[in-house]
C-alpha positions, -999 to 999 in steps of 0.1 A, spaced: 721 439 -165 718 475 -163 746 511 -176 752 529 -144 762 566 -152 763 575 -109 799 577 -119 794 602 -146 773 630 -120 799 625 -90 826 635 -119 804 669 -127 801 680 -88 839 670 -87 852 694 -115 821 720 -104 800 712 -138 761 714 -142 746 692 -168 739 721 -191 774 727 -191 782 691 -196 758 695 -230 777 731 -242 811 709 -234 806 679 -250 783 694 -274 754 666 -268 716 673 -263 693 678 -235 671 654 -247 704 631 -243 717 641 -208 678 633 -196 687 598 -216 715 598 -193 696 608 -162 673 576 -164 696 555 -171 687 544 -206 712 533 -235 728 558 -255 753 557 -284 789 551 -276 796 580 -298 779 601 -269 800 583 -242 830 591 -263 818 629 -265 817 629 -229 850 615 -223 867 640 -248 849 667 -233 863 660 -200 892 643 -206 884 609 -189 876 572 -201 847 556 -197 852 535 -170 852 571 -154 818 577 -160 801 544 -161 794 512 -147 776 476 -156 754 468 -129 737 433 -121 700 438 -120 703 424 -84 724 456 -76 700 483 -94 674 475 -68 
């Protein structure tokens, strides 16, 4: 079982963002949006920063995937 964030990068081209603006918004690193980029864990205190910063839930920017489906 995998985190998904596909969800989170159709979101940025939808409301025009680059991920450097995603960092200045939601005040995270860039060492944490790479995190983000390969898929890899990160705290849920990040995922809520995100979702503040533009104004979604998380269900809006992520997804579990099956390792089946990560292929």
């Amino acid at each position: 079982m995998a985190i998904s964030y596909k969800r989170l990068w159709k979101l940025l081209i939808d409301k025009d963002m680059k991920k450097r603006d995603l960092e200045k918004t939601a005040g995270i690193s860039h060492y944490t949006v790479n995190k983000l980029n390969r898929g890899e864990n990160v705290t849920t205190d990040v995922l809520a920063k995100i979702c503040l910063a533009l104004n979604c839930t998380m269900d809006d920017i992520m997804e579990v995937v099956s390792d089946d489906e990560k292929s």
